[in-house]
N, C-alpha and C positions, 0 to 999 in steps of 0.2 A: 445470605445476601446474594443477591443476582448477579452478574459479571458485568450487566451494567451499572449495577447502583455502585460494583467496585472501580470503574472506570470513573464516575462522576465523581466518589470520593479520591481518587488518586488526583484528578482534576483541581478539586477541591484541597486537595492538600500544596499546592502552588501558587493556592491565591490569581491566580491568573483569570480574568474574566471569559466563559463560552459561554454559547447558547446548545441547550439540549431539544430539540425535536423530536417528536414522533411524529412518522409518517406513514402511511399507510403500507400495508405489505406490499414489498416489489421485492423482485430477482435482480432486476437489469437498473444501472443506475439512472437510462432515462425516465425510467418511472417513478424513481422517488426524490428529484432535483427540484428545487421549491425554484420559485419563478424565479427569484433573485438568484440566484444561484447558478448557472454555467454547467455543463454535469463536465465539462475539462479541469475545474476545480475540487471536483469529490476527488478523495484520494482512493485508493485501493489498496491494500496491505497483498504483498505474497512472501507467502515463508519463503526464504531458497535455503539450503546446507550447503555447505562448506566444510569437508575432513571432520563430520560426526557432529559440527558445531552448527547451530540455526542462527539466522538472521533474518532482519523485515525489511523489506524492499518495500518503498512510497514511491506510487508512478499515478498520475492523470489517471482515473477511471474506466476513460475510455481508449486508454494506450496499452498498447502491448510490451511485456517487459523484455529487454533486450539480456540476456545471461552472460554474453559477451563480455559486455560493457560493466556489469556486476564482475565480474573476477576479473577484470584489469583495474578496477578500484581497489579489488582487496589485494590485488596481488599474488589472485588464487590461480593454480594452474585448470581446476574444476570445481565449478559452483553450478548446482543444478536445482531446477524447482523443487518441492517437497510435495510426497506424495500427498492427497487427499487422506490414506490412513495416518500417516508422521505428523499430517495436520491435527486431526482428530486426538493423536496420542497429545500432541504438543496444547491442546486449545479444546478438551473436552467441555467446558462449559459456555462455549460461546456457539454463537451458530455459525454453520461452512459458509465461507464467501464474505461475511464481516469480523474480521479480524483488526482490531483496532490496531493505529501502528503507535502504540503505548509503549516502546521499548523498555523504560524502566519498570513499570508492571509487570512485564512479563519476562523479565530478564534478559532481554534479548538485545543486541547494538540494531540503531535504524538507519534506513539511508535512503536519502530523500530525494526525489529526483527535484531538479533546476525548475523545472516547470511549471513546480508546486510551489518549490522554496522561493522563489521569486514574484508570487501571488501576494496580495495583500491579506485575502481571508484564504482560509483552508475549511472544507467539510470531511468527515469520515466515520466509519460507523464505528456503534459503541460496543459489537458484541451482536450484532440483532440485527436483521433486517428489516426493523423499525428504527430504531433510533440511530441520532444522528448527532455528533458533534459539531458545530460551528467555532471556529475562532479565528485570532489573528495568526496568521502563518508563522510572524516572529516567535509568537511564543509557544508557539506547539514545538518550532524549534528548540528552541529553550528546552522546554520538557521533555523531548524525544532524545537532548543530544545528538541529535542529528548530522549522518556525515551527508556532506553534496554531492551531486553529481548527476551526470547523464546517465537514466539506469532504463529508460523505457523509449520509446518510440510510437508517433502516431500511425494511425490505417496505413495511410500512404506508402509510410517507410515501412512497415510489415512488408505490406504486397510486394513492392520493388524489392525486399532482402529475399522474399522467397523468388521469386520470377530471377532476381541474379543467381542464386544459387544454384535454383532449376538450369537455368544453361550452363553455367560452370559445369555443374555433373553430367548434363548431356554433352560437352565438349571435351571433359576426360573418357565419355563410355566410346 
């Protein structure tokens, strides 16, 4: 069985109603966001670790994930993204960069940024950078177990945390 067709059956095993799409091949989320759809709504899955332990970080698509902001929710003193190989060891039959944020599938606790959690619909991939989950955000909640929280950050706030940090560091050197 595919890891998608495991994804629609885990789906499927909560009664919960989505819609499954295929969409054409895309890298980048503006390329595979159906009109209806916002591409600040598709979520993005990123592994991060914590003390040998993996977790899934849900953040807007198009946001940058804030690591900060992830280990003041868990309370970690260090939580760092997960390499591309740790990905691969962890998520070998999916493909890199659609990692569904299925926590219970995959054994892993999720945590879901406000952004998303507070959307009506939610989109995210199944495994494949063709397909695509649609649903209602409550009950992905639901199924994900989802903790909340501020975990990511848009363009904006990126550029401004690096441009502040850049001069902090030139005003220590």
């Amino acid at each position: 069985m595919s890891f998608v067709r495991k994804c629609l059956s885990y789906l499927d095993s909560f009664g919960v109603p989505y819609a499954h799409t295929v969409e054409r091949l895309a890298w980048m989320v503006e390329e595979v966001v159906a009109e209806d759809m916002p591409a600040h709504l598709v979520a993005k899955t990123i592994v991060c670790e914590e003390d040998d332990r993996y977790l899934l970080v849900v953040i807007p698509a198009t946001w940058y994930l804030d690591v900060g902001r992830v280990s003041l929710a868990r309370g970690a003193t260090k939580v760092r993204m997960a390499t591309e190989r740790e990905i691969a060891t962890l998520f070998p039959f999916g493909e890199t960069g659609a990692i569904p944020p299925l926590g219970g599938l995959l054994d892993l606790p999720v945590y879901l940024d406000c952004q998303l959690a507070n959307q009506e619909f939610i989109a995210f991939p199944a495994g494949s950078h063709r397909d695509l989950i649609h649903m209602k955000t409550t009950d992905f909640r639901e199924i994900a177990a989802a903790t909340i929280g501020s975990f990511g950050c848009c363009d904006y706030q990126a550029e401004f945390r690096k441009r502040f940090l850049a001069l902090r560091k030139a005003a220590e050197a």
